[in-house]
C-alpha positions as CSV (number, residue, x, y, z in Angstrom):
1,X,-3.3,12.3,-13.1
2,X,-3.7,11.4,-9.5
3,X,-3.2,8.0,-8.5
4,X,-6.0,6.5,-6.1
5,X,-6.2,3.8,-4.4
6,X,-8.9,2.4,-2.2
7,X,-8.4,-0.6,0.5
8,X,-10.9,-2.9,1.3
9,X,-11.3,-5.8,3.6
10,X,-12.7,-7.4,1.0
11,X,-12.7,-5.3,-2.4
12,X,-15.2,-7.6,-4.5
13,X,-18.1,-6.6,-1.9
14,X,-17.5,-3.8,-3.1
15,X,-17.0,-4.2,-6.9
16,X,-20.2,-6.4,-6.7
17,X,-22.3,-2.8,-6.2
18,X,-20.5,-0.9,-9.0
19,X,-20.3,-0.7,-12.5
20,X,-17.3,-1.0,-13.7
21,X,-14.6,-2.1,-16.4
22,X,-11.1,-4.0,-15.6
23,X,-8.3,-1.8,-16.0
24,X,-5.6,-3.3,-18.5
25,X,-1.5,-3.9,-18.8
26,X,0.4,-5.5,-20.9
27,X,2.0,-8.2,-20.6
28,X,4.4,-9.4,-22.7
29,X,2.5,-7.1,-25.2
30,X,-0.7,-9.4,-24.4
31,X,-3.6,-7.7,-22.8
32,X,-4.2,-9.2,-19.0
33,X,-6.6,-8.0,-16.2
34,X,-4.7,-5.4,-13.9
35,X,-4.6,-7.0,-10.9
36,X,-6.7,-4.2,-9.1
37,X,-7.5,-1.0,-11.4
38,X,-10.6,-0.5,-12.8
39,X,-13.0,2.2,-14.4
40,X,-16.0,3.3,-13.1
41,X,-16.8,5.6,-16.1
42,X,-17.1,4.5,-20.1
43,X,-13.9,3.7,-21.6
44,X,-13.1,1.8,-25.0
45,X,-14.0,-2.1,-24.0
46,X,-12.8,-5.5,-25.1
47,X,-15.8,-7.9,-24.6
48,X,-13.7,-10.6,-25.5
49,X,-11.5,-10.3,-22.7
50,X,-13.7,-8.9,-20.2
51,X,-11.4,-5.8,-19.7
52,X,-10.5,-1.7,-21.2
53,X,-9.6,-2.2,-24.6
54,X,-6.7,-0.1,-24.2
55,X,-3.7,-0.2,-21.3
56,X,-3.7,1.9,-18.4
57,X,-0.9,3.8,-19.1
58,X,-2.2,5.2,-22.5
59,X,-5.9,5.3,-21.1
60,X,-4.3,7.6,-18.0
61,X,-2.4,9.5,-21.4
62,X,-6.2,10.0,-22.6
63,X,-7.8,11.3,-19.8
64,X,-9.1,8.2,-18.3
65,X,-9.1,7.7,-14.4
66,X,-8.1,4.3,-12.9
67,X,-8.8,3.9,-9.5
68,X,-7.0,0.4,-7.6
69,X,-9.6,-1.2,-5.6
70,X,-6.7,-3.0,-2.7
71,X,-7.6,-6.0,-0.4
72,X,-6.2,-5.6,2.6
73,X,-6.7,-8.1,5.4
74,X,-5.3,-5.5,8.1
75,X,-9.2,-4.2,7.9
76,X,-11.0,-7.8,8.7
77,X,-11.2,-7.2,12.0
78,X,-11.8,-3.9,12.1
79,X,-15.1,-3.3,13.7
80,X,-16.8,0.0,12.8
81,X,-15.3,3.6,11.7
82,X,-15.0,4.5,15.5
83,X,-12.8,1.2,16.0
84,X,-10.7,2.1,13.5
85,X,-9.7,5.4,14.2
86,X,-9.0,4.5,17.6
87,X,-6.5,2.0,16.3
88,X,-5.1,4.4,14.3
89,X,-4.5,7.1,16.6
90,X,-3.5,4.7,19.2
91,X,0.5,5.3,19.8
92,X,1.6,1.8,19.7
93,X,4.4,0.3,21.0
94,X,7.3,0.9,18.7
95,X,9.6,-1.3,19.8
96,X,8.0,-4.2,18.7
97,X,9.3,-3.4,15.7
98,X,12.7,-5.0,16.6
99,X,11.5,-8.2,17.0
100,X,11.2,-10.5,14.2
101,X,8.9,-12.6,15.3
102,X,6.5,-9.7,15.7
103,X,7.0,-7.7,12.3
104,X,6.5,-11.0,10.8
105,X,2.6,-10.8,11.6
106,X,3.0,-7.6,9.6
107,X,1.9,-6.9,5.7
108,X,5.1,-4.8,3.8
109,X,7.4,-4.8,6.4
110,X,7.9,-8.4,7.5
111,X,11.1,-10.0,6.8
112,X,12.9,-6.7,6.5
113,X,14.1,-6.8,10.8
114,X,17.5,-5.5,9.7
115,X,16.3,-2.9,8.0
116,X,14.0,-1.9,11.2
117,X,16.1,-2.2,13.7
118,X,18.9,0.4,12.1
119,X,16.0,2.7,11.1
120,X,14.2,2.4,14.7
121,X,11.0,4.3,13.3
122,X,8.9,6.1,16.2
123,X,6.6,7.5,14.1
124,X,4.5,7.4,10.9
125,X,6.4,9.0,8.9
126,X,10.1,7.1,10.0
127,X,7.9,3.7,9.1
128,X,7.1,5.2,5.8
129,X,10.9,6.4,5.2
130,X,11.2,2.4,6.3
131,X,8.2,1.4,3.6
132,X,10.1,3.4,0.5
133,X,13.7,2.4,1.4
134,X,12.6,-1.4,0.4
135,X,10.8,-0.3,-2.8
136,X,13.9,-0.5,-5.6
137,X,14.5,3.1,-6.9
138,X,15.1,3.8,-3.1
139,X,17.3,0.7,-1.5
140,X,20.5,2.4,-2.0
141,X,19.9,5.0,0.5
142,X,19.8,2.2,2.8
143,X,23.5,2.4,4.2
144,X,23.2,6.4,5.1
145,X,22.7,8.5,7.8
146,X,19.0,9.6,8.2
147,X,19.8,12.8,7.4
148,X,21.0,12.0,3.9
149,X,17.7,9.3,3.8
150,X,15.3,12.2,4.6
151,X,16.6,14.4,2.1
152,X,16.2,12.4,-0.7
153,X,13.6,9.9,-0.3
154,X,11.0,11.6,-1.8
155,X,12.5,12.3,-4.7
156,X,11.1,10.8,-8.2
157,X,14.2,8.4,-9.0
158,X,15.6,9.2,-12.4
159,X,15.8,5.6,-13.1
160,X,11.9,5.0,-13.6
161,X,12.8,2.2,-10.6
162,X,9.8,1.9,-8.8
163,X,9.4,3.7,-5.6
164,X,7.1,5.0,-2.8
165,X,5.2,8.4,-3.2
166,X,5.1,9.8,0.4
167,X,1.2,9.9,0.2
168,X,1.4,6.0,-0.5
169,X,4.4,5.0,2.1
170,X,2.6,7.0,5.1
171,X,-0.9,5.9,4.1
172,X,0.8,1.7,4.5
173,X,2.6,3.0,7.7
174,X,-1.2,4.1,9.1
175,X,-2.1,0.8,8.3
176,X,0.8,-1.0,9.9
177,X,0.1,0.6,12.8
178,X,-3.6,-0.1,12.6
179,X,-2.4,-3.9,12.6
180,X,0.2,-3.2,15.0
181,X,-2.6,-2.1,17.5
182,X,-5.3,-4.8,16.4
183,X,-2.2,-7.0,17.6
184,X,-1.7,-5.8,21.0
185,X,-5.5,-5.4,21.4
186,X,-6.5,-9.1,20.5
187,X,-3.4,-10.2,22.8
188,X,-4.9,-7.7,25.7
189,X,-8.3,-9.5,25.6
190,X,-7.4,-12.8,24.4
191,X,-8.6,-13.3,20.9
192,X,-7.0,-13.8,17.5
């Protein structure tokens, strides 16, 4: 099953206009609310807990699609589609990432400087190789050569640890660079 996930500046404006159930895990074999899956089709319901009656897991195992509906605050200042592709396709300024107090600012990727400063990403995709070598099934590639790193960091780790699909790492580097560039931009004309 494909795994989908949709950001949002502010996912419950959205949630507000659809129909939908709360996707559900287990926890500690207790049913909870997934923090952001839900169902926008019929699926077996628990009224009693507001949520699927069944987990995600065996609801994906039955054919059921769960789509995450993500908050993420990089997109609050974004100010129409135009804006944002700019911001995306905007090279930005790379070396920025070697300064702590700059990553900091950033979602995934603060408080890893070490870890940015050996990889010295210049692109997307070496800030998504960045993104997936801090997920666990991928931190022991962390002391070799970027050859070695780009040969097996895409791999499905036969742990089950959890990783980074490429699609997911590069579509978080886009967005790092989209706040990378809303950073410069409100420093260039003097707002925050």
């Amino acid at each position: 099953m494909p795994d989908i996930d949709i950001d949002f500046a502010d996912r419950d404006l959205a949630l507000n206009k659809l129909e939908h159930v709360k996707a559900m895990r287990l926890a500690d074999s207790s049913p909870v609310a997934h923090a952001t899956g839900i169902y926008a089709h019929r699926i077996p319901y628990d009224p009693v807990n507001n949520i699927a009656g069944i987990d995600y897991k065996t609801a994906e195992d039955r054919g059921y699609f769960k789509i995450d509906f993500l908050n993420v605050g990089v997109y609050e200042h974004v100010r129409d589609e135009a804006h944002l592709i700019k911001l995306m396709e905007t090279e930005p300024l790379w070396d920025l990432l070697q300064d702590d107090s700059f990553t900091s600012l950033l979602f995934h990727i603060n408080g890893y400087g070490d870890l940015l400063r050996k990889q010295k990403p210049t692109s997307i995709l070496e800030l998504a190789v960045c993104l997936a070598l801090i997920r666990p099934g991928k931190r022991y590639l962390q002391e070799m050569t970027k050859i070695d790193i780009m040969e097996q960091i895409w791999e499905k780790p036969t742990t089950g640890e959890y990783h980074f699909k490429k699609s997911h790492a590069v579509a978080y580097a886009t967005a790092i660079v989209v706040q990378m560039n809303q950073i410069c931009e409100s420093v260039s004309y003097g707002y925050s």
